[in-house]
C-alpha positions in Angstrom: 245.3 77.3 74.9 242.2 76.5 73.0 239.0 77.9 73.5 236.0 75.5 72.7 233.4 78.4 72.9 234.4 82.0 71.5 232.0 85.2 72.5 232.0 87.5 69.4 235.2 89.5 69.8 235.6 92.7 69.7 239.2 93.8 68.6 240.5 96.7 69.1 243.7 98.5 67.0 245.9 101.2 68.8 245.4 104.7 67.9 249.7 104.6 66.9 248.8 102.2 64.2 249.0 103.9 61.1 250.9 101.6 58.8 249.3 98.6 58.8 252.0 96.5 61.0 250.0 96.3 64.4 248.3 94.1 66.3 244.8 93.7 67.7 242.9 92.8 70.8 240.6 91.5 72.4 239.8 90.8 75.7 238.7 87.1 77.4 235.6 87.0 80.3 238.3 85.5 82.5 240.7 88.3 82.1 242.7 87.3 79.0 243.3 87.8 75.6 243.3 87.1 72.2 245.9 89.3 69.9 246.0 89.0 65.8 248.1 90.2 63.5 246.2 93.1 61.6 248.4 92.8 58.4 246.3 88.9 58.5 243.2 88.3 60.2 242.8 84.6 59.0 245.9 83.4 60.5 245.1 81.5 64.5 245.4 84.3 66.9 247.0 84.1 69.9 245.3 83.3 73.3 246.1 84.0 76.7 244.5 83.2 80.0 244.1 85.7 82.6 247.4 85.3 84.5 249.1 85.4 81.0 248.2 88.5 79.8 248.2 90.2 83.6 251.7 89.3 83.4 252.7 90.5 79.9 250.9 93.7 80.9 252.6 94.1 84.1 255.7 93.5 82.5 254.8 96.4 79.7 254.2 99.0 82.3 257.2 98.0 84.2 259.7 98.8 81.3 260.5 94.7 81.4 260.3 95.6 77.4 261.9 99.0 76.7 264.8 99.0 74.4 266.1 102.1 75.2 267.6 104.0 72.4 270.4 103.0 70.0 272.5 104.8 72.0 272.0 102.9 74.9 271.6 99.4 73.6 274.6 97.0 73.4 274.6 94.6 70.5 276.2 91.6 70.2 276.6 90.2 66.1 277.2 86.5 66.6 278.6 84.8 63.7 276.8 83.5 60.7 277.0 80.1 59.6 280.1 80.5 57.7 282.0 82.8 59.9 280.6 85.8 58.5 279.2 88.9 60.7 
């Protein structure tokens, strides 16, 4: 999604980012967002519309994202290219 007309943004950085890995964001007047990478700010952030980022936060606070721990997490190592795992 493109938009033709951006308000000055006003990012913000959660308070867990302390080494420089994070993300930041901004909200939208419809209800969306805009995330960058904080790590590079000149790179084309990402844009979602209102239904887009209601869904990715819904999603968030419904655990849809929780990997558990490593206890708890099955992994699968699918084969490399050359048979290797």
């Amino acid at each position: 999604m493109t938009i033709a007309f951006r308000p000055t943004l006003m990012f913000r950085t959660s308070s867990r980012c302390s080494q420089g890995g994070c993300v930041e964001v901004a909200p939208l007047p419809d209800g969306g967002a805009v995330v960058r990478n904080t790590r590079d700010r000149t790179r084309e952030p990402l844009t979602f519309d209102g239904q887009e980022w209601a869904d990715f936060v819904s999603g968030v606070k419904n655990g849809e994202f929780d990997f558990g721990t490593a206890d708890s997490v099955e992994v699968s190592v699918l084969p490399g290219p050359w048979g290797e795992t």
